[in-house]
Each structure stands twice: as structure tokens, then as C-alpha cells.
C-alpha positions in Angstrom: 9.9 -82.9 46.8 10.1 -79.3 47.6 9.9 -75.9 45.6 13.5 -74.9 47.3 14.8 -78.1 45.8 13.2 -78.2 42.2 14.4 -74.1 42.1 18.2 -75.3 43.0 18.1 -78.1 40.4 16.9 -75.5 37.7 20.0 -72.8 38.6 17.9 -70.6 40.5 19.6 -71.6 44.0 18.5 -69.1 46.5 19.3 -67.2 50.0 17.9 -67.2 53.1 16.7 -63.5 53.9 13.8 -64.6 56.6 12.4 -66.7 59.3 9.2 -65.5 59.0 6.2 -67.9 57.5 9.0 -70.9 58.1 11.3 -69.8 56.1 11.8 -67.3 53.2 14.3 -67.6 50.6 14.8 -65.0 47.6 16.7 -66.0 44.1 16.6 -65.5 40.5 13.1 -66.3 38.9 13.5 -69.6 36.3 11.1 -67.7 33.5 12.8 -64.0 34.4 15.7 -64.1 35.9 17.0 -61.2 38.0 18.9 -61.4 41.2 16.7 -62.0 43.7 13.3 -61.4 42.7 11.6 -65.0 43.4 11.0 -65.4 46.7 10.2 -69.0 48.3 8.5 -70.2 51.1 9.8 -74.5 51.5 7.6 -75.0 54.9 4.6 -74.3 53.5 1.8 -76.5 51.9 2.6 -79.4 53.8 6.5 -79.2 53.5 6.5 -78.7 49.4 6.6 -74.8 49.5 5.3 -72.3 48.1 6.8 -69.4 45.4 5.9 -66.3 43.6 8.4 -63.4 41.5 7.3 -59.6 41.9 8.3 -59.1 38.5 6.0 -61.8 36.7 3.5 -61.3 39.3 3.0 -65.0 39.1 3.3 -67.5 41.9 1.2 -70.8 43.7 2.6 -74.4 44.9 4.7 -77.0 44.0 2.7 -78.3 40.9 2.4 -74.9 39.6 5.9 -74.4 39.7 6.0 -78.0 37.7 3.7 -76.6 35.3 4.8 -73.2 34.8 8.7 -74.3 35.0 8.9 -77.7 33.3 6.2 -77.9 31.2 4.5 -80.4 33.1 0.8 -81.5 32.7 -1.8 -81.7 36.4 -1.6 -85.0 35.8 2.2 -85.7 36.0 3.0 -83.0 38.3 0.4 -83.9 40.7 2.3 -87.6 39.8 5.8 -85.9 40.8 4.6 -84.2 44.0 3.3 -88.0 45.5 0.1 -85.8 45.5 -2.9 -88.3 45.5 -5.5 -87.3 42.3 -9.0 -87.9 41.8 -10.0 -91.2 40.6 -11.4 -91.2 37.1 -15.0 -91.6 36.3 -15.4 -95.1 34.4 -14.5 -95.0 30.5 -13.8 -91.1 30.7 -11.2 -89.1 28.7 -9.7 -86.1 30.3 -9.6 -83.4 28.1 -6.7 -81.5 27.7 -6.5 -78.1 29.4 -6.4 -75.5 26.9 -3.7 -72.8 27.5 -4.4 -69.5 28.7 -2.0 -66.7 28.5 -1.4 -63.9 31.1 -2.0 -60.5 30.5 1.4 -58.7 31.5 1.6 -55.3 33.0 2.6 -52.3 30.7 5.6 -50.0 32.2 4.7 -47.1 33.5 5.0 -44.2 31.4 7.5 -42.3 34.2 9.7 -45.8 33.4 9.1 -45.5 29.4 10.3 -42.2 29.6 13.7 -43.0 32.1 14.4 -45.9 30.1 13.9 -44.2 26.7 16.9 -41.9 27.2 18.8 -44.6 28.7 18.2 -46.2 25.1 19.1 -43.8 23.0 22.5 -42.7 25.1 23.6 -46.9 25.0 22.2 -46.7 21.4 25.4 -43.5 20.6 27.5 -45.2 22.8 27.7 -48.3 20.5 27.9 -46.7 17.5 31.2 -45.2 19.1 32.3 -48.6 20.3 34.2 -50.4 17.5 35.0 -53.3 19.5 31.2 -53.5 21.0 30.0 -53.4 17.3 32.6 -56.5 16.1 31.3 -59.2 19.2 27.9 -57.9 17.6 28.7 -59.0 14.0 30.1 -62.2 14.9 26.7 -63.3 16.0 24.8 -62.0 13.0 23.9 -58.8 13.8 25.2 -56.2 11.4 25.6 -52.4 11.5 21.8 -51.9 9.7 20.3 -54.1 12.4 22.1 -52.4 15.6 20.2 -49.4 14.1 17.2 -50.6 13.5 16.3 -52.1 16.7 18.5 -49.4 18.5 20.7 -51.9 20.4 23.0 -50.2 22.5 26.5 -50.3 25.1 26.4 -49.0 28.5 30.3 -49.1 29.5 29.6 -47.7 32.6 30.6 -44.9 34.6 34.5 -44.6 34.6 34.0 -48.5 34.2 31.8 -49.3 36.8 28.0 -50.0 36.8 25.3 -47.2 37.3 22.9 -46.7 40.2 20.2 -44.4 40.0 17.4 -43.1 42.4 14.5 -46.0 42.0 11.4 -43.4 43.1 13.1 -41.1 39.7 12.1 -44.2 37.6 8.6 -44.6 39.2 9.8 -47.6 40.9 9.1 -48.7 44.8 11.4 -48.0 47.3 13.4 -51.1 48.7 15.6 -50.9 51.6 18.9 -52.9 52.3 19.0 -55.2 55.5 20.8 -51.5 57.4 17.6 -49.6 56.4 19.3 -47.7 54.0 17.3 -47.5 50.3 18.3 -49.8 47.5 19.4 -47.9 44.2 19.1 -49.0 40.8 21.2 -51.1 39.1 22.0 -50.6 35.9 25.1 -53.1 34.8 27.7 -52.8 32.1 26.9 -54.3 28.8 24.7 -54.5 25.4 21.4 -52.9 26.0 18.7 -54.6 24.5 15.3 -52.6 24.2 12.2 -54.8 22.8 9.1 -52.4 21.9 5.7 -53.4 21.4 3.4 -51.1 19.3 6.2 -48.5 19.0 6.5 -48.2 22.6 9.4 -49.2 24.8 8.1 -52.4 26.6 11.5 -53.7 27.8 15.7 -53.1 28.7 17.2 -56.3 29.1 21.1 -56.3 29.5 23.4 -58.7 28.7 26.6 -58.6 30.7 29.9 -58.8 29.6 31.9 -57.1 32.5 33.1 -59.8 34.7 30.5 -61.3 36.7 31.5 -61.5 40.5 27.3 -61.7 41.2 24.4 -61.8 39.0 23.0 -62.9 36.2 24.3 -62.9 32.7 21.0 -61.6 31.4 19.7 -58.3 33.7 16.0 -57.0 33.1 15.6 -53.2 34.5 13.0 -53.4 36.9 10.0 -52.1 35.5 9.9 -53.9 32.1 7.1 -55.6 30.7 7.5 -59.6 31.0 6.2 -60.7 27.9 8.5 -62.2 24.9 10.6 -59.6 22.7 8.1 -60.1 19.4 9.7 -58.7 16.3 8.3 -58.0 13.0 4.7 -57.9 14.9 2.8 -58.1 11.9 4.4 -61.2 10.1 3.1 -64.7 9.5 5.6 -66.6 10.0 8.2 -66.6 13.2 11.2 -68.6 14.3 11.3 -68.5 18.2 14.9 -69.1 20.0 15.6 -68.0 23.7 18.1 -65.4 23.5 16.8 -62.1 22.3 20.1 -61.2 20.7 19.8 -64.4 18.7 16.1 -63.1 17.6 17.4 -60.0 16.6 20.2 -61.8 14.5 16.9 -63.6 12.4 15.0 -60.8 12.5 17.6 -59.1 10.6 18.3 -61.8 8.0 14.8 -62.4 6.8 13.4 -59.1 7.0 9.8 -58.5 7.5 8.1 -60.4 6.0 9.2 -63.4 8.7 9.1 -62.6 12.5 11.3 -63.2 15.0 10.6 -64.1 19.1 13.3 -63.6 21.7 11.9 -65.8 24.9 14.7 -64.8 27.4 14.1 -68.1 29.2 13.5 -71.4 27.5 10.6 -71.9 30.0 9.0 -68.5 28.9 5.1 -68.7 27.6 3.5 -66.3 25.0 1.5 -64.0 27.0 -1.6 -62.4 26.0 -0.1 -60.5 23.8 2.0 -62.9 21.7 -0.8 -65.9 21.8 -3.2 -63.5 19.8 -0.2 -63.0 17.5 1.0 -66.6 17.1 -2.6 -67.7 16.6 -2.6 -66.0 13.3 0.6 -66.9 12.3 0.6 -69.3 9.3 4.0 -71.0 10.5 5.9 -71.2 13.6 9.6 -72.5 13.7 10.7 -73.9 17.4 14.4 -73.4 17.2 14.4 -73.3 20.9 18.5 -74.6 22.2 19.2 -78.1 20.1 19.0 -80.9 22.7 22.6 -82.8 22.9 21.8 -86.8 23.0 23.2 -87.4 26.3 25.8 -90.9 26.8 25.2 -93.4 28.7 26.6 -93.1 32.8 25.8 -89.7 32.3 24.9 -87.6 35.3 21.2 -88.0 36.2 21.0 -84.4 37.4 22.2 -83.0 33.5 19.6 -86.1 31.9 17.0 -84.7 34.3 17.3 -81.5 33.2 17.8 -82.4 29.3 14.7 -84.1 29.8 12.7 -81.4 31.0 13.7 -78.9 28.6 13.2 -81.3 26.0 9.3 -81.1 27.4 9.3 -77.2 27.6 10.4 -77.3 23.7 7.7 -79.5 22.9 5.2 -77.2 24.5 5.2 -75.0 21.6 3.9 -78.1 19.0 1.2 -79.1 21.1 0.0 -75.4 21.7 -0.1 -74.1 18.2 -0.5 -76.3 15.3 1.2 -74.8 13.0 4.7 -74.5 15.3 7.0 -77.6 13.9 10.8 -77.9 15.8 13.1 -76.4 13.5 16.8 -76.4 15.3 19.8 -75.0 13.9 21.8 -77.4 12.0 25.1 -76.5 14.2 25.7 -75.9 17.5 22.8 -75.4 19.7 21.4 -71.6 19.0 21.9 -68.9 15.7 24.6 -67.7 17.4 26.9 -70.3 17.5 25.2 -71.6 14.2 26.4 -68.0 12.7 30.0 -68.8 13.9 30.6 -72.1 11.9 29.4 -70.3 9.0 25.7 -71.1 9.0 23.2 -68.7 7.2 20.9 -68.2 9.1 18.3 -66.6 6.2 18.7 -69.9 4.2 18.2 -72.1 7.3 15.4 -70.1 8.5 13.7 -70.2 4.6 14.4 -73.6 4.4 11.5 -74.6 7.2 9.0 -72.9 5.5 6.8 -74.2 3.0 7.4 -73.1 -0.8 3.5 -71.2 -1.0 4.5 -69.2 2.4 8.0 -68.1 0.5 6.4 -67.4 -3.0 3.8 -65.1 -1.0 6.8 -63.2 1.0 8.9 -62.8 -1.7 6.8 -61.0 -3.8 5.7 -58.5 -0.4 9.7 -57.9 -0.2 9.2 -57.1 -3.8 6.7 -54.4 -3.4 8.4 -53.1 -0.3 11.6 -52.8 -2.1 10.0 -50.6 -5.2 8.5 -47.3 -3.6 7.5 -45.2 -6.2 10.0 -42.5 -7.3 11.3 -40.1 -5.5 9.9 -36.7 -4.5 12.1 -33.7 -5.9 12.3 -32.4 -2.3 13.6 -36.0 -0.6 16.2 -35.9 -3.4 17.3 -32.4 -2.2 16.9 -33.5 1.3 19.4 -36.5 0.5 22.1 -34.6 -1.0 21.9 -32.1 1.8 22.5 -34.9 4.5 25.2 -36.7 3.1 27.9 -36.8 4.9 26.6 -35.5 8.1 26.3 -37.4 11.4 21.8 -37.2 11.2 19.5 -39.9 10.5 15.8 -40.3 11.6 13.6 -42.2 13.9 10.0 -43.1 12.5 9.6 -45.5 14.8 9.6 -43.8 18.3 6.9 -43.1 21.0 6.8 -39.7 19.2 5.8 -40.9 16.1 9.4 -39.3 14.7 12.6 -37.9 15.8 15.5 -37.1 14.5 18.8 -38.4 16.2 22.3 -36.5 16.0 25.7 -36.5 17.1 25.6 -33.9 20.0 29.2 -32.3 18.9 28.3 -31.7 15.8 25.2 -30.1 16.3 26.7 -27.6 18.8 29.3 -26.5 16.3 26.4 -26.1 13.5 23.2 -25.3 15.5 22.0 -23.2 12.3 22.4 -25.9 10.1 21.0 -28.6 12.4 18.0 -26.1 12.9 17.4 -26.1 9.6 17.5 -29.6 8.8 15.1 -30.4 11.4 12.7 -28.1 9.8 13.1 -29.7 6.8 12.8 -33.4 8.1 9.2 -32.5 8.8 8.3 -30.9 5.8 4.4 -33.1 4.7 6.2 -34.3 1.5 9.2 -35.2 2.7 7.9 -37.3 6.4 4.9 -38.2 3.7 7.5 -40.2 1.5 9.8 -41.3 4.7 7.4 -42.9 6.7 6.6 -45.2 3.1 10.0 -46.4 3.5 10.3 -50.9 4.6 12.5 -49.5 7.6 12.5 -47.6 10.6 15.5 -45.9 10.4 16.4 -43.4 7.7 19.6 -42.2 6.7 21.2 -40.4 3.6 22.9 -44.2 2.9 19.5 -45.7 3.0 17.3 -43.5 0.9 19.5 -44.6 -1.9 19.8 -47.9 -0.9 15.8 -48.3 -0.8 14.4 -45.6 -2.9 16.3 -46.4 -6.5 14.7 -44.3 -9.6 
């Protein structure tokens, strides 16, 4: 048994960069991802390897990776490894380890501020992609939620990926086997921000250029590492693997029910998320459905069932109030949302009827501000049918986002609506409103006399 070996059986096959400490071998990470960010030494400890991922910033031997990877107790990794355990003391219980999250790294703010414009350029760029938008809706995720969580499109430059300057984004140099320095990567595809506190935390990209190399998923370097954790405040959350997915619940239960985007099944809360989750009333593990697997089936693909059947489990043992809760079609909301599944009934459905009475009258109040302000109204009428809506959610506090063309053509006009946006009554009376992005459309929609 050997890290290298348990790394190629979970997908995360790596390649041989070094010779040096017998052997080094970089890959994907199995909680992370990336290209090449987990490195492994197989010759040390005794022949079972070592590992550790500069992005996590986590590493040790072969029964951490057990543990951390598979979900494993000491006991039956230590079991797995042929590594000989302490004999127990006569007629005592072993009691079980209580779990202790990691405290992840923030970005750093030159990163926040890099990847904050990279967010809001994808963020136009969808809204100007028609056919971007439709692969969107087909997994549940409407025009109203690509704004509010400002999911974006990066198509590229004249179709092919971007590369930037690393040191720009407060990253660390790294050099190419010829010496010369590595550039960023920044792939093709829907840009997914997560943002924690109000902050970017977070860009994760998911793909959709053919893949020659890589990973479906890409995380810019520099992210945070803990779980995409939406509707923060909430006390109940459904937790599925794919952020997109998350984003799709998120956006059909509103806020009163939370939402967690792992990434990786194998993905833990960190410090963050634990304090979060541990005053949560009720957790639904929707994690991917486990298919029953037939008889002469290969014992690789039942291996690996198995362990992710573990990793699932993880979540009931750790939090009391968590209960497995898979989608009743296909095996995550996005393919449930394609055979027709609701995913706000489905999602209501696993709660109890006392949590539901309780949210339903908080959507209530949220949905009944009190009447509008004479100014707002005025406001309203003047931004109808202009290309300017608002951002109350940002690192700024506020800003107000606009179609670069047409503010050119009418800088007198934009300048004067930006005046107005911060007005006290009006930002007073926005910043009341149940969402984070405000538009002529919505102030009707929320705000009804």
C-alpha cells in the first residue's frame, strides 16, 4: 500500500518531476483539485509515501491520506496500511475522535482586488452570452440567480485561455523546467466566485472548452479552500459537491435555507463552516446518489463506490442534525433539474414541518418592506429602461454596475444617477431590500405598495 497508488485509484494519477527524496511526483489534489498542485513522495515512511498540496497546505502519511481522503477512522486506516496498533487496555472503549476543522488562509487583498475585476468583466460577459446563460438555466440557475451571486463567462482571448503575470496577483513566482517563469492560467468557461462575509474568498472555473489537459473544475491560485457557503446566516443547508448545483438550491429556496458547494466529495467544513453548521437546526447530505453496483462488477469502481459511500456518511456522524437527503433522480440537482425535478419542493420536503412554518413566515416579512420612499419611486421611474443596477453586496459596501457603452454616450446622465444612488434615503431603503442586487425590475418586484 502506497500514497502514489491510493492517489491513482482516486483519479489523481500523477507525474514524475524529481528524483530527489526518492522520488517526487506532482498531480491534482483529491480535496482541491488543480493540475499539479499535490506533490508525493512514494519512497518515504517505509515505502508507503508521503504527500502534501500547497494550496490546502495540508499534508502527512499514508493513513492521513486515508483519513483525510476516504473518510477512514485511525483504527481502519492504520488496519489498511498493515500498520501494527497498540493493543487495547482490558475492557476499554476508545472514544471517538472528535473532528477538528482547519483554519484556511484568507486571499490576499492584492489577489481580492485582481480577482474582483476578473469577476465583474466574466460577470458582463455572460450577461452578453445568450448561449452561456441557456446551459445555465437547464441546470436551475435562472437569470435572477446569475445576478445575484455574479456568476460569470470568460470566453477567452480571441478564444484561447488567458495568462497573466503571477507576481501582479500577489502570487509566488514559479519557473518551468527551461527556467523561464510560469504565468497564470486563467481557462475558458463559467466563473464561479463564492464570497464569505461580503468578500471575495474564491474563483473556481468550470471548463467547457475542450479539455486537451486539466481539470474540469480550475481554482485560481490564491483562493481560499474552504466550502462555497451560501445564505451564511440560515438554519437549514442542503450540501451537494458541485458549487454550480449549490447555487441552483440556493436559488430555489431563498434565504431562509442555505446552500454548501463542497467542490470535492471528500471536502470537510473548515473552521469557518463547522461554527456555521453547528448552529444549523438541519442539515440535508445530498452529496452524489450512490448507484447499487451488480454483481461481477469491477472491484476497482465497488472500491471506490464504497469509499464514497463512507465520505457521505461522514456528515451524519459529525453533526447530528445532518440526515442523507439524495435527489430522487439522477445522482446530483443538476441532472435531477433535467428530468423535471423541483428542486424547492424536494429540498422542503426533508425538512421538518416546525423548520418550514418558521421560514415561511421570515420570507413573509422579507417579502413586505414597508412602502416606498417618494424618492425610490422617482429613482425607479428614472432607471427604467436603462442598462444600471446596483451592487450592495460588494467589498465596498455598494457599487453601481453599468454597461460601459452606454455610459460613455450619456456620462451626464450616468453622473447623475450615481449621485442619486447614494442619496441616505434612497441607499437607506435599498440596502432593506431581501436581495443583493437591485434593479428598476426588482424594486417593483419586491417593494409592492
Amino acid at each position: 500500500m502506497n500514497v502514489l497508488k491510493l492517489a491513482e485509484e482516486d483519479g489523481c494519477t500523477g507525474r514524475k518531476v524529481s528524483t530527489r527524496k526518492g522520488g517526487e511526483y506532482h498531480g491534482p489534489c483529491p480535496g482541491c483539485g488543480g493540475k499539479d498542485r499535490f506533490l508525493i513522495w512514494p519512497e518515504q515512511n517505509g515505502g508507503e509515501g508521503s504527500w502534501w498540496c500547497r494550496i490546502c497546505g495540508q499534508g502527512g502519511d499514508l493513513i492521513q491520506y486515508l483519513r483525510e481522503f476516504r473518510g477512514m477512522s485511525f483504527k481502519d486506516a492504520a488496519a489498511m496500511s498493515s500498520r501494527p496498533t497498540s493493543p487495547k487496555a482490558p475492557g476499554a472503549t476508545p472514544k471517538p475522535q472528535a473532528f477538528a476543522p482547519r483554519r484556511m488562509e484568507s486571499p490576499k487583498e492584492m489577489w481580492r482586488c485582481k480577482s474582483n475585476a476578473l469577476v465583474t468583466w466574466a460577470h458582463r460577459k455572460l450577461l452578453q452570452t445568450p448561449s452561456a446563460l441557456d446551459m445555465l438555466a437547464a441546470r436551475g440557475i435562472g437569470l435572477e440567480a446569475v445576478k445575484a451571486f455574479r456568476l460569470g463567462w470568460n470566453p477567452g482571448e480571441q478564444g484561447r485561455d488567458c495568462y497573466r503575470d503571477r507576481t501582479a496577483w500577489g502570487l509566488p513566482e514559479e519557473f518551468k523546467d527551461n527556467g523561464k517563469p510560469k504565468k497564470l492560467w486563467i481557462p475558458r468557461g463559467f466563473v464561479i466566485p463564492t464570497f464569505r462575509d461580503g468578500l471575495l474568498y474564491r474563483v473556481r472555473i468550470r471548463r467547457t472548452a475542450p479539455r486537451e489537459f486539466g481539470p474540469k473544475y480550475y481554482v485560481l491560485p490564491g483562493s481560499g479552500m474552504g466550502p462555497m457557503i451560501l445564505h451564511e446566516d440560515a438554519k437549514a443547508f442542503v450540501v451537494v459537491e458541485a458549487e454550480l448545483d449549490a447555487i441552483a438550491c440556493a436559488a430555489a429556496t431563498g434565504s431562509t435555507i442555505g446552500a454548501v458547494g463542497l467542490g470535492s466529495i471528500s471536502t470537510k467544513p473548515d473552521e469557518f463552516g463547522h461554527k456555521v453548521f453547528q448552529k444549523s437546526l438541519c442539515i440535508l447530505n445530498a452529496l452524489d446518489f450512490e448507484p447499487a453496483q451488480d454483481e461481477g462488477a469491477d472491484p476497482k469502481v465497488a472500491k471506490s463506490e464504497e469509499m464514497k459511500k463512507r465520505i457521505r456518511g461522514w456528515w451524519q456522524k459529525t453533526y447530528s442534525q445532518a440526515k442523507r437527503w439524495p435527489v430522487p433522480v439522477g445522482k446530483d440537482p443538476g441532472e435531477a433539474v433535467a428530468e423535471g425535478v423541483q428542486l424547492r419542493e424536494w429540498i422542503r420536503a426533508g425538512l421538518s414541518p416546525a423548520f418550514l412554518v418558521a421560514a415561511s413566515k421570515k420570507e413573509k416579512r422579507a417579502e413586505a418592506p414597508a412602502k416606498i420612499p417618494q424618492a425610490v419611486i422617482e429613482f425607479q421611474r428614472e432607471l427604467t429602461g436603462k442598462p444600471i443596477s446596483m451592487e450592495l453586496s460588494g467589498e465596498s459596501g455598494a457599487e453601481l454596475i453599468f454597461d460601459d457603452k452606454w455610459a460613455q454616450a450619456h456620462w451626464n446622465e450616468f453622473r447623475r444617477l450615481a449621485d442619486r444612488f447614494w442619496e441616505p434615503e434612497i441607499m437607506e431603503w435599498m440596502e432593506a431590500l431581501p436581495v443583493n442586487r437591485v434593479s428598476a425590475e426588482n424594486i417593483l418586484k419586491y417593494c409592492k405598495n
